[in-house]
N, C-alpha and C positions, 0 to 999 in steps of 0.2 A: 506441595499443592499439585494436582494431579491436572492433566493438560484439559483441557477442554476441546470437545470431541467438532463441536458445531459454534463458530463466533459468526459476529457481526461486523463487520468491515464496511468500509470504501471504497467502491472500487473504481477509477480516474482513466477515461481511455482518451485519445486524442479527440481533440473538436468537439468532447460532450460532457455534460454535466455531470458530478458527480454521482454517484447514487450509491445508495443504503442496500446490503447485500446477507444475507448468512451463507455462509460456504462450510463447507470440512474445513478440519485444523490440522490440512497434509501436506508436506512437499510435492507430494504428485499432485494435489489441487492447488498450490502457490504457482510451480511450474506451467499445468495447463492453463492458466488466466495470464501468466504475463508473455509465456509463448517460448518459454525458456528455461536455462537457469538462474536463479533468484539473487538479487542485489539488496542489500537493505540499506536503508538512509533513514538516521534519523532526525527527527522532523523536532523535538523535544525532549524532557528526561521520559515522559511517557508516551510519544506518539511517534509510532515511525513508517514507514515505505515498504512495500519490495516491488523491484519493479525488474527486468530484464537487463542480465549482466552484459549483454550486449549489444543492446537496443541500437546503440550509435551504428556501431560495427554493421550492422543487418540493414540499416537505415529506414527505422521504424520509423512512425510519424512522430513528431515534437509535441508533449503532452504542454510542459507547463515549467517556467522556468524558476529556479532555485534562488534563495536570498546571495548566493554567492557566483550566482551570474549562470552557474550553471544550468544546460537545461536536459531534462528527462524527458527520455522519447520511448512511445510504447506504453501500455496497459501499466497502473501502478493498483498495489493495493493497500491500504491504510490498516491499522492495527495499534492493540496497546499494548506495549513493553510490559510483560510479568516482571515483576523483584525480582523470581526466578532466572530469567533471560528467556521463560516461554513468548510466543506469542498467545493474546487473550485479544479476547474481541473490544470494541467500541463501547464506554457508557455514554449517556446521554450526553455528557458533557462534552466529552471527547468527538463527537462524533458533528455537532453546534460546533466547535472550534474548527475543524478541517473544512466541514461547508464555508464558514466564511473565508478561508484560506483562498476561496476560488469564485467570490462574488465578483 
């Protein structure tokens, strides 16, 4: 499957609501949105995170805390796991699940 050039994402910054995004499908644009380099955490077998490998370190702001106590600090951005290991953008469904993630 060949990567896809422009997805649709999530993108989760501290204190504000999620919102519905199309970005590039680059490292240089993963890095400039989380302000770093890139962490991934996944959320699912098909949804997962990047968000700033060192956000604590820097002492970003605290976005939103984890089922496992942990919390993420800093710009996150949401994505669907390729079979491949690409990252692909958000389907409908996908994209209804994370919003409620953050009701």
């Amino acid at each position: 499957m060949t990567k896809e050039k422009i997805i649709t994402v999530i993108i989760k910054e501290p204190h504000q609501r999620p919102i519905i995004k199309q970005i590039e499908n680059s490292l240089h644009t993963l890095n400039k949105i989380v302000g770093g380099y890139i962490e991934y955490v996944a959320m699912t077998d098909t949804i997962g995170f990047f968000c700033n490998e060192e956000g604590k370190l820097m002492e970003l702001e605290p976005n939103f805390q984890l089922m496992s106590g942990d919390i993420v600090c800093g710009t996150c951005i949401f994505f669907r796991n390729g079979e491949d290991g690409e990252t692909e953008g958000l389907n409908i469904h996908d994209v209804k699940l994370v919003q409620n993630w953050f009701r």
